[in-house]
N, C-alpha and C positions, 0 to 999 in steps of 0.2 A: 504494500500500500504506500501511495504517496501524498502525503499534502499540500496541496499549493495554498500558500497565506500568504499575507504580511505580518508580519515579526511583529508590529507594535499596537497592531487594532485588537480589540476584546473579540470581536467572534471569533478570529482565527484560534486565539488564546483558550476560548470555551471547549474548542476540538482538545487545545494539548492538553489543557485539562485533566481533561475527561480520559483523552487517552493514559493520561501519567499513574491515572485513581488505578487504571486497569495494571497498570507495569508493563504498559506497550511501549516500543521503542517505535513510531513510524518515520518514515523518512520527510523531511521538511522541504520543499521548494518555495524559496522567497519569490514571491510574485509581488515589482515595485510600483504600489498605485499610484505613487506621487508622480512617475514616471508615464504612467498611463498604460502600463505594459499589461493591464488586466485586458484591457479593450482591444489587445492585439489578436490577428486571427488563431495563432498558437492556441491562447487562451480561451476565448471565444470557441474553439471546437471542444472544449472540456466543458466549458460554461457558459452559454448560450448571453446568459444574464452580465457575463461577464465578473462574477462575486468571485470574494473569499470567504471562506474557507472552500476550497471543492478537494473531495476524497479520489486517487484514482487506484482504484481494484487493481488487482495483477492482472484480469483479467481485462483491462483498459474501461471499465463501465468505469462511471463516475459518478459521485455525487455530491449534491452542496447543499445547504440548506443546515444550520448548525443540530436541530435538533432532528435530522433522519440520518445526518451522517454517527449522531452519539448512539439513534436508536440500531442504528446499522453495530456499530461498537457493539453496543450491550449485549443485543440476540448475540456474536461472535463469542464474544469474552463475559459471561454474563458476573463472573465475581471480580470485586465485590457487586453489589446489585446498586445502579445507581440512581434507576427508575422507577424503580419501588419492585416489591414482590406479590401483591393482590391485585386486580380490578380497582378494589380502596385506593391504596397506596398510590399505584399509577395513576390514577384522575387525580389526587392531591398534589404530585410533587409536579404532574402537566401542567395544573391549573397553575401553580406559584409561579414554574418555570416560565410559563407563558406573560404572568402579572409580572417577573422582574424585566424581563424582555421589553416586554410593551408600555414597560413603566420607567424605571429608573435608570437604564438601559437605554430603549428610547429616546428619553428626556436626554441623555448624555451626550450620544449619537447627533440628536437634533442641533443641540448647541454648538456642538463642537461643529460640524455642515457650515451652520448660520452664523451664530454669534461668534465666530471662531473665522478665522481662514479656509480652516478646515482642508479638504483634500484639494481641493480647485481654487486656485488664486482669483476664478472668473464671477466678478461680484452681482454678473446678473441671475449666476444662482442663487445668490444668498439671498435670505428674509430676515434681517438685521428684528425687524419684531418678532419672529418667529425664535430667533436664538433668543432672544432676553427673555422670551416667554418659558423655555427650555430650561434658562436658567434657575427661574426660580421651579419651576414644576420637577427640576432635580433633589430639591430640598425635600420640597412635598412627598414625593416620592419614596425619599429615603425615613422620614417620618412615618408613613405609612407599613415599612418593613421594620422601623422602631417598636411600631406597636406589636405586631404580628411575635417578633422577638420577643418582649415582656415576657408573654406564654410556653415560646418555646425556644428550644435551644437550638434546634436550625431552623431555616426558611422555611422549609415543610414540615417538619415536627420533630420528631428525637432523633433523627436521625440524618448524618450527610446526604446529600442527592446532587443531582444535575443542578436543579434550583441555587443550592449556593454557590455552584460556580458558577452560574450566571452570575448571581450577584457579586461574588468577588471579583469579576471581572467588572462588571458596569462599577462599584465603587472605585476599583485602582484606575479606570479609563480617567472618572470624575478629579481625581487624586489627582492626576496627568494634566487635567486642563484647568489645574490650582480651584475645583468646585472641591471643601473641605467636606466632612460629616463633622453635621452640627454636634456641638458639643453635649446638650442635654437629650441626644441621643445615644443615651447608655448601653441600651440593649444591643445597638448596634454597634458599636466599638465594642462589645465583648466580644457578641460573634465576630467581627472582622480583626480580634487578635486572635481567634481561635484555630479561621478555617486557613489566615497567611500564616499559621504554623506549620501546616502538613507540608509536607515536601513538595506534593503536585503544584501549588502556587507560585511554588517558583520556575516555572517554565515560560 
């Protein structure tokens, strides 16, 4: 297997992840967006859409999309389990994964596009109100995983999942583009000394 990323964006990062939880070694290809080299034909026969993370099979299939390339992972390598083990568990730790994605994540993503330079120095993409509106809905967002935390000790409940590496990922991107975690968000500076202790975060 091969992955074509970028080195310093969160979804590429969600894959090594996820991979690391497993004690997979895949092979890494730096693909340079800032370059534009995602949009080259090369790439474009792998990934139509052009993205990163894209997975390439030994068998040359490939696939992008961060959470059917981990579900791909898991059915392979199923331990540790990081998608849950019931029906239950699975629609819990989707639902999160999906709320930090669409949320804090998101919100990250969005700013850094807009309110940011972002990947395209071409400012007729940017919506300068669109990032400042990003920026505060990163707080919001991260409050909202405050609370959820209070209750439990990871993002979906007792237990590590996909979910919090989503979220440590969308927090460290935040981190990157100097958006801090508010300080009277406890529960979440616990968990995020907890989950940057495992060894997988640091990849």
């Amino acid at each position: 297997m091969r992955l074509f990323e970028h080195k310093s964006f969160p979804n590429p990062r969600r894959v090594r992840v996820f991979a690391a939880e497993k004690g997979l070694q895949i092979e890494c290809v730096h693909i340079d967006l800032l370059s534009g080299e995602h949009l080259r034909a090369e790439h474009l026969k792998r990934n139509p859409y052009g993205a990163v993370p894209t997975l390439e099979l030994d068998d040359g299939t490939c696939i992008s999309e961060c959470a059917a390339i981990c579900r791909y992972i898991e059915s392979r390598y199923p331990h540790p389990l990081l998608m849950g083990a019931t029906p239950r568990q699975r629609a819990i730790i989707e639902m999160w994964d999906r709320r930090v994605e669409n949320g804090v994540l998101g919100a990250v993503v969005s700013y850094f596009h807009h309110g940011l330079p972002g990947v395209s120095g071409d400012n007729r993409y940017r919506n300068k109100e669109w990032g400042q509106h990003n920026l505060v809905r990163i707080t919001e967002e991260m409050r909202r995983l405050d609370r959820q935390l209070s209750e439990h000790q990871y993002i979906a409940g007792a237990k590590f999942s996909i979910a919090d590496i989503t979220a440590v990922c969308a927090v460290d991107f935040a981190l990157a583009v100097d958006v801090e975690v508010p300080i009277d968000c406890i529960h979440l500076q616990r968990w995020y000394r907890t989950v940057t202790s495992r060894p997988s975060t640091s990849v």
